[in-house]
Residue frames relative to the residue before (quaternion, step in Angstrom):
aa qw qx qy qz dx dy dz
X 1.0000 0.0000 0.0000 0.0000 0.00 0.00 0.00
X 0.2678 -0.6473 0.6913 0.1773 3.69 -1.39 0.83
X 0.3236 -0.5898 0.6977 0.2463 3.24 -1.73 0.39
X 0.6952 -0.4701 0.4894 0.2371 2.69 -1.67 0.62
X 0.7291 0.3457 -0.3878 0.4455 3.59 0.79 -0.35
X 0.3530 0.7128 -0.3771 0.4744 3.61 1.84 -0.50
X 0.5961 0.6894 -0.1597 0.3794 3.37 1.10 -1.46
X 0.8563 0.4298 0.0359 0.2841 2.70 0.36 -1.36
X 0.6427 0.4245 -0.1513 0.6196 3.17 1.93 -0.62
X 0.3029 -0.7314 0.6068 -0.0708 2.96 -1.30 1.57
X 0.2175 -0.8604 0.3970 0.2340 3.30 -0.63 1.40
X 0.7036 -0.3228 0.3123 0.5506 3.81 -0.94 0.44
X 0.6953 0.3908 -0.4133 0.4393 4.35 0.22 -1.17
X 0.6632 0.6390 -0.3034 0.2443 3.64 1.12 -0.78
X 0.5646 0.6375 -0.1884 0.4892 2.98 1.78 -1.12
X 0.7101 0.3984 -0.2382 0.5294 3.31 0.78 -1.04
X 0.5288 0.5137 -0.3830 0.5566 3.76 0.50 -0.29
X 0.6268 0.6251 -0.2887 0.3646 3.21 0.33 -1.43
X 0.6585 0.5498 -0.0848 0.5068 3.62 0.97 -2.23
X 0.7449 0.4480 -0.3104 0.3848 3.42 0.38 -1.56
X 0.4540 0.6337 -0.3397 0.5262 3.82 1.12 -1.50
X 0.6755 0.4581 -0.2813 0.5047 4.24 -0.05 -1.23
X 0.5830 0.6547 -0.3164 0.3625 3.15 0.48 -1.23
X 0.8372 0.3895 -0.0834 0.3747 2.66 -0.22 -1.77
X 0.5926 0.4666 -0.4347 0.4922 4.00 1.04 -1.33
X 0.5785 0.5804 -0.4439 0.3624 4.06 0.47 -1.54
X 0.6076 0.4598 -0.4376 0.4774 3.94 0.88 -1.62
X 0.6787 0.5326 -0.3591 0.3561 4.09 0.00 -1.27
X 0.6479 0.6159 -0.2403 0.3784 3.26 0.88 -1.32
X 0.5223 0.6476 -0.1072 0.5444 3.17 1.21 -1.26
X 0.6546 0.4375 -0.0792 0.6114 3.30 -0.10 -1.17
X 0.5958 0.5117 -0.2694 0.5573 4.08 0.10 -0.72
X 0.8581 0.3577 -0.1033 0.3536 3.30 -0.35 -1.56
X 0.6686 0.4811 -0.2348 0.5162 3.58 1.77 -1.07
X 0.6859 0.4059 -0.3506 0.4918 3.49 1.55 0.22
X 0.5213 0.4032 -0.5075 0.5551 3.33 1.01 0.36
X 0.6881 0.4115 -0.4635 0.3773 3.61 -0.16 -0.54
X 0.5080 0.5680 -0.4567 0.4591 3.95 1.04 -0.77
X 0.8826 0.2606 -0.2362 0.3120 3.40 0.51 -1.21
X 0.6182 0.4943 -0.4646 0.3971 3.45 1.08 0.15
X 0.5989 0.4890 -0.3813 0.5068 3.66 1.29 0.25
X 0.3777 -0.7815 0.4156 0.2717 3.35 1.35 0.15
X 0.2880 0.7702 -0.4821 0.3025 3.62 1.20 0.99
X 0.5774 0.6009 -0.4994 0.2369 3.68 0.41 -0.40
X 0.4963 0.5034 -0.5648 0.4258 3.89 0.74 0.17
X 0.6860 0.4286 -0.3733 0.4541 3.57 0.55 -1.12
X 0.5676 0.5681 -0.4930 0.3348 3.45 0.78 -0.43
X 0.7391 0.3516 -0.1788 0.5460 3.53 0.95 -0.83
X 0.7082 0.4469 -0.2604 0.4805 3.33 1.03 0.54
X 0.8020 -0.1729 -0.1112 0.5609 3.68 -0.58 -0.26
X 0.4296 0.7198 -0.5101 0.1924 3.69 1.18 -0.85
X 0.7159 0.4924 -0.2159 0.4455 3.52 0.48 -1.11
X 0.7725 0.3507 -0.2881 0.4442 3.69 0.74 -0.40
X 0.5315 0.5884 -0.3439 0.5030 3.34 1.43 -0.13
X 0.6774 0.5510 -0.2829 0.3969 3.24 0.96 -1.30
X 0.6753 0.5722 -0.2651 0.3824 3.47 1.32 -1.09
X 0.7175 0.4624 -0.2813 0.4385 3.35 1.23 -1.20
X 0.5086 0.5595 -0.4383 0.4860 3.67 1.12 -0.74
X 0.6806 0.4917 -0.3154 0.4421 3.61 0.31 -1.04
X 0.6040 0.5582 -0.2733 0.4989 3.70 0.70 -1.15
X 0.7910 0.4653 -0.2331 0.3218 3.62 0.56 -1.18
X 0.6707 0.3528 -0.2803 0.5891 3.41 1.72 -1.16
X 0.5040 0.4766 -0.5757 0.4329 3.78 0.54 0.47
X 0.7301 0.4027 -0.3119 0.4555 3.53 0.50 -0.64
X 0.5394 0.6489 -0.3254 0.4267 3.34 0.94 -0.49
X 0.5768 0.7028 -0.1895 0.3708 3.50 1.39 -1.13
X 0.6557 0.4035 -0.1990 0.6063 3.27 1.35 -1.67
X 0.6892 0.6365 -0.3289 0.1086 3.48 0.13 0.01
X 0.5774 0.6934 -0.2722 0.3342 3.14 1.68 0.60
X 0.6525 0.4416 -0.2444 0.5652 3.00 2.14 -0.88
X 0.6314 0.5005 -0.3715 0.4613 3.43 1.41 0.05
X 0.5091 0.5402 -0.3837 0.5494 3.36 1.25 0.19
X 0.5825 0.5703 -0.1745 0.5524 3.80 0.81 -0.52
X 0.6718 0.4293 -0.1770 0.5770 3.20 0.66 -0.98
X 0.7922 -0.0004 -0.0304 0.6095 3.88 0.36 -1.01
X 0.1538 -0.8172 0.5002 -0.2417 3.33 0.10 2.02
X 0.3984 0.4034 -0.4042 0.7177 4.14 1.66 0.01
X 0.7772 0.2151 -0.4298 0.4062 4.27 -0.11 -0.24
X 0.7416 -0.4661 0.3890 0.2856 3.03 -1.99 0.83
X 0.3312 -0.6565 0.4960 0.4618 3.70 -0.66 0.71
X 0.6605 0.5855 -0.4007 0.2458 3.75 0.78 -0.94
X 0.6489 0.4530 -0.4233 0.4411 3.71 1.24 -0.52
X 0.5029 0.6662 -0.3426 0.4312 3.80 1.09 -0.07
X 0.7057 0.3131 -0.2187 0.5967 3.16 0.74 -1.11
X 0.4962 0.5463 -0.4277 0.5220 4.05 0.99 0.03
X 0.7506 0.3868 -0.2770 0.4585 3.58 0.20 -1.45
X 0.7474 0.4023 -0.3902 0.3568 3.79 0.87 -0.62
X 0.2643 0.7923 -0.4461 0.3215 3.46 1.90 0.21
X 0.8807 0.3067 0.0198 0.3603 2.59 0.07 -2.31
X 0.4243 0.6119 -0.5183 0.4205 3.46 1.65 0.21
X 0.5746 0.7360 -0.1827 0.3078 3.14 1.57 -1.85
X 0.5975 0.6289 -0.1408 0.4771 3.53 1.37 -1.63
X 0.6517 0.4293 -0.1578 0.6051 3.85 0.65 -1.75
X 0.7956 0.1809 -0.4804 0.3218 3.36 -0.12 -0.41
X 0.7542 0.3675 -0.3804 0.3891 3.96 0.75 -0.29
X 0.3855 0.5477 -0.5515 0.4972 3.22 0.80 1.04
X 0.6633 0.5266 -0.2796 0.4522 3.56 0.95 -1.09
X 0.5395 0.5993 -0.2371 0.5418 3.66 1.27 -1.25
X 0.7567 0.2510 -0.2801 0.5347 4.07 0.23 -1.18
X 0.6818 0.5008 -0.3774 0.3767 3.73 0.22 -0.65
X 0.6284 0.3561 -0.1155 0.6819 3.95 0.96 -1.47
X 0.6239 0.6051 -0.4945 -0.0024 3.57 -0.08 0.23
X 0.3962 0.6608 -0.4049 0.4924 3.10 2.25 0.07
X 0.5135 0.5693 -0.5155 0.3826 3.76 0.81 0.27
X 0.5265 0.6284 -0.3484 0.4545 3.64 0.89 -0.01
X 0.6166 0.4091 -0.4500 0.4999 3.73 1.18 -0.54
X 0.7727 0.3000 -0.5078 0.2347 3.41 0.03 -0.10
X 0.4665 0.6079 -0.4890 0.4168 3.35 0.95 0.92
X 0.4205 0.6787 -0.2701 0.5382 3.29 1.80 -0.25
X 0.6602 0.5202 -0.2397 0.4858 3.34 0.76 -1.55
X 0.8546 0.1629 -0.3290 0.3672 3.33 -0.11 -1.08
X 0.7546 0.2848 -0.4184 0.4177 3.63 0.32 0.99
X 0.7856 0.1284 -0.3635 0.4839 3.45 1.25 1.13
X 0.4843 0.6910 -0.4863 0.2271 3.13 1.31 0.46
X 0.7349 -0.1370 0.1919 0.6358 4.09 -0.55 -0.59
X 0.7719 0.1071 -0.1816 0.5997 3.49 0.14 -0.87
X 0.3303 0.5828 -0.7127 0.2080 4.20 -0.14 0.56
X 0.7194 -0.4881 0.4592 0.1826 2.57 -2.28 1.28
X 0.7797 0.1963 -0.2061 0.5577 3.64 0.57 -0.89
X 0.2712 0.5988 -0.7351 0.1657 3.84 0.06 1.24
X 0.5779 0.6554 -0.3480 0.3397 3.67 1.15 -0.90
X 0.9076 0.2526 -0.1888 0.2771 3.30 0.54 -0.95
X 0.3869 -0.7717 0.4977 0.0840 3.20 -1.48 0.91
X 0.4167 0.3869 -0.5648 0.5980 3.63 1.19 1.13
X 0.6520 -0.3253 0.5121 0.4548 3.70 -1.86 -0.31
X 0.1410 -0.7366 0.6051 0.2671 3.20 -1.05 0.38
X 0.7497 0.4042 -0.2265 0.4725 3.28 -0.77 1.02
X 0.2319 -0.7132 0.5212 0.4073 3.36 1.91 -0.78
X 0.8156 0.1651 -0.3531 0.4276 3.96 0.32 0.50
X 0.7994 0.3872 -0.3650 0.2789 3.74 1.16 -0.09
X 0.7401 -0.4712 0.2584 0.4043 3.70 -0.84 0.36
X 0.6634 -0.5760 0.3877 0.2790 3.54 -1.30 1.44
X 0.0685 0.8064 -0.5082 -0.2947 3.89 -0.43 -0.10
X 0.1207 0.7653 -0.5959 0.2113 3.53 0.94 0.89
X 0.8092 0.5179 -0.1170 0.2514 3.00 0.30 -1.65
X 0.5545 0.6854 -0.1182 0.4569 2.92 1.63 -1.05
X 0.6675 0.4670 -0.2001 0.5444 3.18 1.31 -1.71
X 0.7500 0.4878 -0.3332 0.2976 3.51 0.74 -0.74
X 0.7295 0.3914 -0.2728 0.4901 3.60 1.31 -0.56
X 0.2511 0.6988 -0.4689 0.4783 3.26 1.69 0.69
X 0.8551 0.3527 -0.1222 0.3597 3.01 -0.03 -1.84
X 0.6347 0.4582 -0.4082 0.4696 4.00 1.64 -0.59
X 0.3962 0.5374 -0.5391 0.5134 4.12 1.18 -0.37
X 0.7373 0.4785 -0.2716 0.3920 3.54 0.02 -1.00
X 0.7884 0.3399 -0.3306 0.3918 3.49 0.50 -0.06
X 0.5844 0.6938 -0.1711 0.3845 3.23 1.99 -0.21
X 0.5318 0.7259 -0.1796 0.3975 2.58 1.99 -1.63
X 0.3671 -0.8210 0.3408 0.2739 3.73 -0.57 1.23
X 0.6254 0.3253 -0.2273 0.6718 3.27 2.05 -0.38
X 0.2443 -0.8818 0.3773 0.1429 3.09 -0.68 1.21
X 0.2314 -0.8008 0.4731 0.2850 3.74 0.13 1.40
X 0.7766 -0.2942 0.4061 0.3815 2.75 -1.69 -1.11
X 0.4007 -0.7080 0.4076 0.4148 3.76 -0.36 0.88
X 0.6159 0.5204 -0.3639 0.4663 3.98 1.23 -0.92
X 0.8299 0.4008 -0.1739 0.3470 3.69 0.42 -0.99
X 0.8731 0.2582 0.1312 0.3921 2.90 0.45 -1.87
X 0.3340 0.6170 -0.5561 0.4455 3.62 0.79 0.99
X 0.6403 0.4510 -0.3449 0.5174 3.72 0.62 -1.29
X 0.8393 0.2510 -0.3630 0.3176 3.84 0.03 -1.01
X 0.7362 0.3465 -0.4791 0.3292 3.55 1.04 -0.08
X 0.5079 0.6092 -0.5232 0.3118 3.49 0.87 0.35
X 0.6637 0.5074 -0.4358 0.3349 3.35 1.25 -0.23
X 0.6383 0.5925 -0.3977 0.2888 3.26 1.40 -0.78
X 0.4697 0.7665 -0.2834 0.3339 3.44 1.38 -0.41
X 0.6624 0.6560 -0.0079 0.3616 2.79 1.16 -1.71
X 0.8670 0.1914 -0.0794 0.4531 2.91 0.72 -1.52
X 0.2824 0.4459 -0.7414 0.4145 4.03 1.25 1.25
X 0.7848 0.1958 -0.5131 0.2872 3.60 -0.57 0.45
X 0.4916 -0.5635 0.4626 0.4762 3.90 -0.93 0.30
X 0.6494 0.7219 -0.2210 0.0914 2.29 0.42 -1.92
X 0.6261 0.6418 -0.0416 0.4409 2.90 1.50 -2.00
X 0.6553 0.5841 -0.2003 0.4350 3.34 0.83 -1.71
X 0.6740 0.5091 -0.4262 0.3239 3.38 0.49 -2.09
X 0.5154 0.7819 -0.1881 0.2960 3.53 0.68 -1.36
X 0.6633 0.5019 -0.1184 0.5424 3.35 0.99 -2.12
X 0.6974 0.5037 -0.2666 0.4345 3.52 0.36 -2.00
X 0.7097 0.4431 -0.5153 0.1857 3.63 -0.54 -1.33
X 0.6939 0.4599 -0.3922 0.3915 3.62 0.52 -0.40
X 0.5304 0.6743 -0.2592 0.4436 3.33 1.16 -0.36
X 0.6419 0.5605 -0.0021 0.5232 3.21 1.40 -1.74
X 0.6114 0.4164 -0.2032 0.6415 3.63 1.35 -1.05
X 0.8534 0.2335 -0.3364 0.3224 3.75 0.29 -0.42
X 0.4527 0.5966 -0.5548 0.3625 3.59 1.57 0.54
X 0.6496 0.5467 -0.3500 0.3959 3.31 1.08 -0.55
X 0.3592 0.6978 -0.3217 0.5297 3.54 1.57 0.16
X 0.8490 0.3601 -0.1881 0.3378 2.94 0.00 -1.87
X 0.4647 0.7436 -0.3599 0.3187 3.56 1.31 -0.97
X 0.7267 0.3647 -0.1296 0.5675 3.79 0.64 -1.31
X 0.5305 0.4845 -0.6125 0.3297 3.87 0.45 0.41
X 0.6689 0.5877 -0.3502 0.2906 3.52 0.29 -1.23
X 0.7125 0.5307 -0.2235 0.4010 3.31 1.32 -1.30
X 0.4184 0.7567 -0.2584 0.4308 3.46 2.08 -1.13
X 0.7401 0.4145 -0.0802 0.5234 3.23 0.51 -2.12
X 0.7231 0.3070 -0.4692 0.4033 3.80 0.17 -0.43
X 0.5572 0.4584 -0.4818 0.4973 3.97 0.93 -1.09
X 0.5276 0.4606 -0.5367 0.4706 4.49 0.17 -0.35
X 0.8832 0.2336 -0.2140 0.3459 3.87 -0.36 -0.96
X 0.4837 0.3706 -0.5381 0.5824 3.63 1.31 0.77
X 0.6737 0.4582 -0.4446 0.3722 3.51 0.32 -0.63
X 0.6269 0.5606 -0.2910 0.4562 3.58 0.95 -0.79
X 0.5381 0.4934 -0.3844 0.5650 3.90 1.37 -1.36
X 0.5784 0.3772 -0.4861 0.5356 4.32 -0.03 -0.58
X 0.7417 0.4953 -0.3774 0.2495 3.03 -0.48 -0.43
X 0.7288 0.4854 -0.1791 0.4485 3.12 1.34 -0.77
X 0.7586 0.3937 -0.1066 0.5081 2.64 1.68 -1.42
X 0.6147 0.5784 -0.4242 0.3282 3.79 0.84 0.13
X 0.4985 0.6403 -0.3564 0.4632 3.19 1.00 -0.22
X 0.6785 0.4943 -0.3240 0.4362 3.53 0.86 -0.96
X 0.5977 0.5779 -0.2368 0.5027 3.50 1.56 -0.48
X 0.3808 -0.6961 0.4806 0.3735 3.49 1.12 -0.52
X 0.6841 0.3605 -0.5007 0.3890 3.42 0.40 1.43
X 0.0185 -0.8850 0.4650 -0.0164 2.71 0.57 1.43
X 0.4274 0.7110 -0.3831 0.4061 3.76 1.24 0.15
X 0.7104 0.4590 -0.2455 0.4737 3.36 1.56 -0.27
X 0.2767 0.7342 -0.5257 0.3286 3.32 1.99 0.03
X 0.8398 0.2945 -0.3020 0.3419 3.57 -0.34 -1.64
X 0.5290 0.4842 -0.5206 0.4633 4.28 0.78 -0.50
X 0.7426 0.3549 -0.4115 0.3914 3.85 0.32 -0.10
X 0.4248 0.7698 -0.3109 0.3610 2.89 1.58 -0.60
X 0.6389 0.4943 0.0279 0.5888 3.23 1.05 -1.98
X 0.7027 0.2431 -0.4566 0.4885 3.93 0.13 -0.42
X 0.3768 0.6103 -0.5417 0.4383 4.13 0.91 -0.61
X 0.7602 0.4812 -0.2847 0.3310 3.12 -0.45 -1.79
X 0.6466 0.5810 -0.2103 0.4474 3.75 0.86 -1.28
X 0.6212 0.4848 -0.3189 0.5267 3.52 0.48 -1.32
X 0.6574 0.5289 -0.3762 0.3828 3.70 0.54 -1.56
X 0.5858 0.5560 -0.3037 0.5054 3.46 0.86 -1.35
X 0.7498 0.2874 -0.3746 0.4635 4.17 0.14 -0.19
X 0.5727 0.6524 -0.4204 0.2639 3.15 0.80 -0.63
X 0.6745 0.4011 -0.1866 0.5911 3.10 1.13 -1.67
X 0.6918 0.5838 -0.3469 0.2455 3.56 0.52 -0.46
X 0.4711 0.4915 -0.3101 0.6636 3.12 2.85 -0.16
X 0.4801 0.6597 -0.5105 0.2712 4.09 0.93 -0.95
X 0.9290 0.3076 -0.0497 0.1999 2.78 -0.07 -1.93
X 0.3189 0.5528 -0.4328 0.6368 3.62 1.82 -0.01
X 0.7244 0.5137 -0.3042 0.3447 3.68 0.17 -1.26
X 0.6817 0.4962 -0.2125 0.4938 3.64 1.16 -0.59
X 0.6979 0.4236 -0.2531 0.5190 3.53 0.73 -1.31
X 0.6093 0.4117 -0.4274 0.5259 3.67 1.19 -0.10
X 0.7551 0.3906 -0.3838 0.3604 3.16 0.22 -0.25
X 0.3270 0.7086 -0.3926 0.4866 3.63 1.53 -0.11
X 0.8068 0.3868 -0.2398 0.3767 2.82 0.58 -2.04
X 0.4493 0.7687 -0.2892 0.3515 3.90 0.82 -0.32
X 0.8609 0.2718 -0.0097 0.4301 2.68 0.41 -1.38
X 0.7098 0.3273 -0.4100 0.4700 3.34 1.52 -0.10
X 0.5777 0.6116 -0.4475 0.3033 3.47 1.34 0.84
X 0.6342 0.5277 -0.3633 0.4328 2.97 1.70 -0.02
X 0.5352 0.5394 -0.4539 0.4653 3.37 1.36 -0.53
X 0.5213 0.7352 -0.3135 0.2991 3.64 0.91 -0.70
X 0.6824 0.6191 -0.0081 0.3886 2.71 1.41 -1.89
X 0.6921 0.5177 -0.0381 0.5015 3.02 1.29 -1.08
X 0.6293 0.3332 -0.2834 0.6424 3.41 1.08 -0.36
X 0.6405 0.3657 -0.3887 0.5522 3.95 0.45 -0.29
X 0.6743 0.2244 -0.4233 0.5620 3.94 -0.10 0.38
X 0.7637 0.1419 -0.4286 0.4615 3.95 0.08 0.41
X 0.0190 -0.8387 0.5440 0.0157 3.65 -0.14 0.92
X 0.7818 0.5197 -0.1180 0.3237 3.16 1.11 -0.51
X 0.5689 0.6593 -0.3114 0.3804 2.99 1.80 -0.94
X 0.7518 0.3345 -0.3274 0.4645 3.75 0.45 -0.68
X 0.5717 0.4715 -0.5013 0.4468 3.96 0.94 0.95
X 0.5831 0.6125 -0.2209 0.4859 3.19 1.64 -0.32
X 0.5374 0.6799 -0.3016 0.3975 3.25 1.67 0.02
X 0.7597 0.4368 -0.0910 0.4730 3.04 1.71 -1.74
């Protein structure tokens, strides 16, 4: 028998489980709601179109834009307007670089959710903010047993489940939006991370100049930039999580039959 006060108490691992579980539905929920509103504004072309490169350069431009006061101070004989020009077209180059290079980020994806990722194993958050890859690992491996041609379990599950997928739109549209939501993520890391390691170089390097009063404002825009970056990472992952366990999903619900058809 339990008491009621036994009952009643929740341990500390429970709470956090308890949080993380919320989390995670609020992240889906999210994600849910930003694809209905995409599609009742009829935005998902732009999503796959300029949205994502605009978004990157705008982002790219006020990160660079950011560093431009203590360097303006600092070299006070140059025009402020060619400063706020040069941190343009820095501003420009990197979110071009960011939308064009931004598929260089999946293999950082891979090596913690592809076939052999570090975090297929685990079934808490890793990190307390990124996505479980149990689940993943598990509707991986049933797509794979369904799959009438049988790829490779490292390579080729992801591309033939898409090819499957997408003879129906209908089917696809579904599959993509998360996919579609986290290129538009991925666009604004590259720019994130470079405006972090100039903001971070001032820092290092004004002081040697004798303004060292500009250490901590670079100090503080670093710290910031970091703050978007991750604030694009980890949306940028759990969408892509989400993706990939709707298509494996997908794929086992349209062949229900084949692996009873075995025995």
């Amino acid at each position: 028998m339990v008491s009621v006060g036994e009952r009643g108490a929740i341990s500390p691992s429970g709470d956090r489980a308890t949080l993380f579980h919320r989390g995670w539905q609020m992240g889906l929920d999210l994600t849910t709601k930003t694809e209905k509103l995409l599609t009742w504004l009829g935005m998902w072309g732009a999503m796959q179109g300029f949205c994502p490169l605009t978004a990157a350069i705008v982002v790219s431009v006020v990160l660079l834009e950011s560093l431009t006061p203590p360097v303006a101070r600092l070299f006070s004989s140059v025009p402020l307007n060619l400063i706020h020009v040069f941190a343009v077209g820095i501003g420009v180059l990197f979110g071009l670089i960011g939308y064009f290079a931004g598929d260089s980020w999946d293999l950082l994806f891979e090596a913690f959710y592809g076939p052999k990722g570090k975090w297929l194993e685990a079934t808490r958050r890793p990190l307390l903010v990124f996505p479980r890859g149990a689940a993943l690992k598990r509707h991986r491996n049933q797509a794979s047993q369904v799959l009438a041609r049988k790829p490779d379990l490292d390579e080729g599950v992801y591309r033939e489940a898409v090819k499957i997928a997408r003879r129906q739109v209908e089917r696809w549209e579904g599959i993509e939006h998360p996919l579609t939501l986290s290129r538009f993520m991925q666009g604004v890391l590259w720019p994130s991370l470079f405006a972090t390691i100039l903001a971070l170089s001032g820092a290092a390097v004004f002081p040697l100049v004798g303004a060292t009063a500009e250490a901590p404002r670079f100090l503080a825009t670093a710290v910031g930039c970091l703050v978007v970056m991750l604030a694009c990472l980890i949306p940028y992952s759990r969408l892509r999580v989400e993706h990939m366990n709707r298509l494996y999903q997908d794929v086992v619900g349209h062949f229900p039959k084949r692996k009873s058809e075995r025995h």
